[in-house]
N, C-alpha and C positions, 0 to 999 in steps of 0.2 A: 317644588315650587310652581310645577305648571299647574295646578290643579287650586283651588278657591281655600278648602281645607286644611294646609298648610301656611296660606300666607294669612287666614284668619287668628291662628294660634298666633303667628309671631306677629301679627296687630294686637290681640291682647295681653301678652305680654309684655311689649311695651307696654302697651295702654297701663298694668297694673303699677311700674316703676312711671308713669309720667301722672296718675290722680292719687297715686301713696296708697293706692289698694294694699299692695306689698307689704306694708306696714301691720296689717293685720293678721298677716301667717305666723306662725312661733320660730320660722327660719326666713330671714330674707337675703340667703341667696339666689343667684341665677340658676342653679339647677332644682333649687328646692319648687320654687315656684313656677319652672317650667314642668319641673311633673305634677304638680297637681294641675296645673291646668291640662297637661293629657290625661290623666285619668276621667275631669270632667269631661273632653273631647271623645275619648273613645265610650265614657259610658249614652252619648249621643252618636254611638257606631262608628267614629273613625277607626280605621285600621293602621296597628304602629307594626312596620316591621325593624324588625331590632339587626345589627349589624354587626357582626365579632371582629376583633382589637385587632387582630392581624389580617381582615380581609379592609377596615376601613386607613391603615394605615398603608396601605397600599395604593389606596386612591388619594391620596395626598404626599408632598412633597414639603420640606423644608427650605425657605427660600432663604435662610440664615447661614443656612448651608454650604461652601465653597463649591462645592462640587454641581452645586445649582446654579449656581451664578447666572450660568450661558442660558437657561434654559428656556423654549422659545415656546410659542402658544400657537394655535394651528395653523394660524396662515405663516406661521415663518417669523416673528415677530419677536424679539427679546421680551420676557415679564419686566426683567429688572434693565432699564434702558445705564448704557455706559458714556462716562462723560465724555465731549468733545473738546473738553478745555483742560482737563489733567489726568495723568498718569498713574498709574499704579507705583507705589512706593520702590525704591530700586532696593535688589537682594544681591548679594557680593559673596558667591560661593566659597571654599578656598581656594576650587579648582580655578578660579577665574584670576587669582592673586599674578598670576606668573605674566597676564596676559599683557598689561600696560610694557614689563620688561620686553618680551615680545615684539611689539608692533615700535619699541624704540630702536632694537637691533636691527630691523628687515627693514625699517626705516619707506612703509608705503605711504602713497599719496595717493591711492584709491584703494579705495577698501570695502567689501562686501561682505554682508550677513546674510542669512538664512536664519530667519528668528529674531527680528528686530527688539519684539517685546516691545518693552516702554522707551527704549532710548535710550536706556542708559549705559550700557557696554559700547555701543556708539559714541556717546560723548566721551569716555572713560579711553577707547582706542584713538578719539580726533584728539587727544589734548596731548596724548604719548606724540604720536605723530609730528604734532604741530612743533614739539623740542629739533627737527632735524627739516622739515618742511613748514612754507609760508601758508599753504594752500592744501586742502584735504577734501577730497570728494569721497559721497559715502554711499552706498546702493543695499537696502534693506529691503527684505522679502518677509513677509506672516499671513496670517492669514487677518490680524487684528479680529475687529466686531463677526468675521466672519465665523471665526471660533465657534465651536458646537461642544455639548458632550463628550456626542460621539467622536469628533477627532481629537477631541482631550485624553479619554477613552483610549485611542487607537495608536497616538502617538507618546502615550505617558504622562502629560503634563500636568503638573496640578498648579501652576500658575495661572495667577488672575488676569483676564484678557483686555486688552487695550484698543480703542476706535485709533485708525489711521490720522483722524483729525487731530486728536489728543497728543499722537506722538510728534507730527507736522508742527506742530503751534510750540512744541518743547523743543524742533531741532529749528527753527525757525528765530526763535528766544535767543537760544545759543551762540546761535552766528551771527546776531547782533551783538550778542555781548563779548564776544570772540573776538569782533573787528575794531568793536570803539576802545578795549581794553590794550589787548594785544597786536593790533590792524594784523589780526591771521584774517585767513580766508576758508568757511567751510559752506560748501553747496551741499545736495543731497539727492536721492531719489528712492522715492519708496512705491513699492508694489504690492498689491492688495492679492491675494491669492493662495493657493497652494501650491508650494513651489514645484509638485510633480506636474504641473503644466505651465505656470510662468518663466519656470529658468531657461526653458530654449528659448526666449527671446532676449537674453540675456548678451550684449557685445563684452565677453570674456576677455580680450588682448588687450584691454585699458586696464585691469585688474591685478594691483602688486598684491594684495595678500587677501584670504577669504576665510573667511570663520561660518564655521558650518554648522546649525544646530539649531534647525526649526523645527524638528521634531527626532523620536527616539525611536521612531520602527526602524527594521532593517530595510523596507525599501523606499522609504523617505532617505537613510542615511544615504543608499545604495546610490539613487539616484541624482543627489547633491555633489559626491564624490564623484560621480561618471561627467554632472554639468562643467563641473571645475578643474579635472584631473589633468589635459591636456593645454590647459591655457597659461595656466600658474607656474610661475616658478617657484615658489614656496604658498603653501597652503596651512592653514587651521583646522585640524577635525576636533570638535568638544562632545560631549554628552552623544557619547557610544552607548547602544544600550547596557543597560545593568553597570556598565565597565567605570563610568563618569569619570575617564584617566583625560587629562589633559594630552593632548601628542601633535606634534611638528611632524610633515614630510615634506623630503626634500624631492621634486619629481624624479630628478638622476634616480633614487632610490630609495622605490617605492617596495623594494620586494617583502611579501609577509603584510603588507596589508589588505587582503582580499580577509586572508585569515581575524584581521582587527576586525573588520566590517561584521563578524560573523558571531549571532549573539551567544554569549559566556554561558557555560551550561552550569 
């Protein structure tokens, strides 16, 4: 399209479907009467060069795609922009069934993610909670809009990603409607990043239980287990790679978990 020659074809082609030219071909399709009008263009010496199935489907992407979704344009920029006012629909694994039991026996009143997502396993752990505590604070880590491909790619994910703002305006809903219904009390804090550099700023000794599972590489896993391991007195590790087993450790007795950590061959 840089050049006079191509953008004079698709002026006439329009032009044929806006004066009913079209109408006078024995086909009025768009490809029918796009090649007759190249035939008349190249026998005025245009040059058409032609392009095979598998090198032009290369140069194109599917934006229907999920796996497109993230996909950003060269200055860094999402194609497909993601809302800041709702969330991606919530998914309720089976591994995740056990969990509300969980967070009602260990009975904490702060509680931290690795993998916030949309919010939903947050409100799903505040409401367990809320049966034995008035008051529930909650510390979530993702990467949200920051989400790439590539770290989908690199830490397994095929979940749909979510803006920070999006899940704020849901945990913000929540604890209004938490307080006027039931007057509980849920605060919050979320951090935008990747937690192999956010979690060291992390105040660990306010922290009764943590759910681990903002990504499925081994040193994502490795490194979440090493932020949390000496602070917790009981912990959550979820979505091990390959393994996706739910499991509790007690810190007294951790032994044989280097071995968990280590992916199933």
């Amino acid at each position: 399209m840089s050049r006079q020659v191509p953008s004079d074809l698709l002026g006439d082609l329009r032009g044929a479907y806006i004066s009913g030219e079209f109408s006078n071909y024995r086909e009025w399709t768009f490809p029918f009467v796009l090649n007759r009008l190249i035939t008349i263009y190249q026998a005025h010496g245009m040059r058409v060069q032609e392009i095979e199935n598998d090198v032009l489907s290369s140069m194109f992407v599917s934006l229907m795609d999920r796996q497109n979704m993230g996909i950003r344009d060269s200055s860094g920029n999402r194609i497909i922009q993601l809302s800041e006012t709702d969330t991606s629909p919530d998914i309720l694994p089976n591994r995740y069934r056990q969990l509300a039991d969980l967070v009602r026996f260990y009975k904490p009143s702060c509680i931290a993610e690795t993998g916030t997502w949309n919010g939903g396993r947050a409100i799903e752990m505040a409401l367990a909670a809320f049966q034995n505590s008035d008051s529930v604070h909650y510390i979530g880590f993702d990467l949200f809009e920051d989400a790439t491909p590539q770290t989908d790619h690199e830490e397994f994910n095929v979940k749909p990603h979510n803006t920070k703002a999006a899940v704020q305006k849901r945990f913000e809903e929540f604890a209004e409607h938490i307080k006027e219904k039931e007057n509980k009390t849920f605060t919050f804090e979320l951090t935008k990043g990747n937690v192999r550099e956010t979690l060291n700023k992390l105040d660990k000794t306010k922290i009764d239980l943590a759910l681990i599972g903002s990504g499925n590489s081994e040193k994502t896993v490795q490194i979440e287990y090493n932020a949390f391991k000496m602070s917790l007195l009981w912990w959550l590790i979820i979505s091990l790679p390959k393994t996706m087993r739910l499991r509790v450790f007690h810190q007294r007795n951790t032994k044989g978990l280097s071995r968990s950590l280590t992916r199933s061959r």
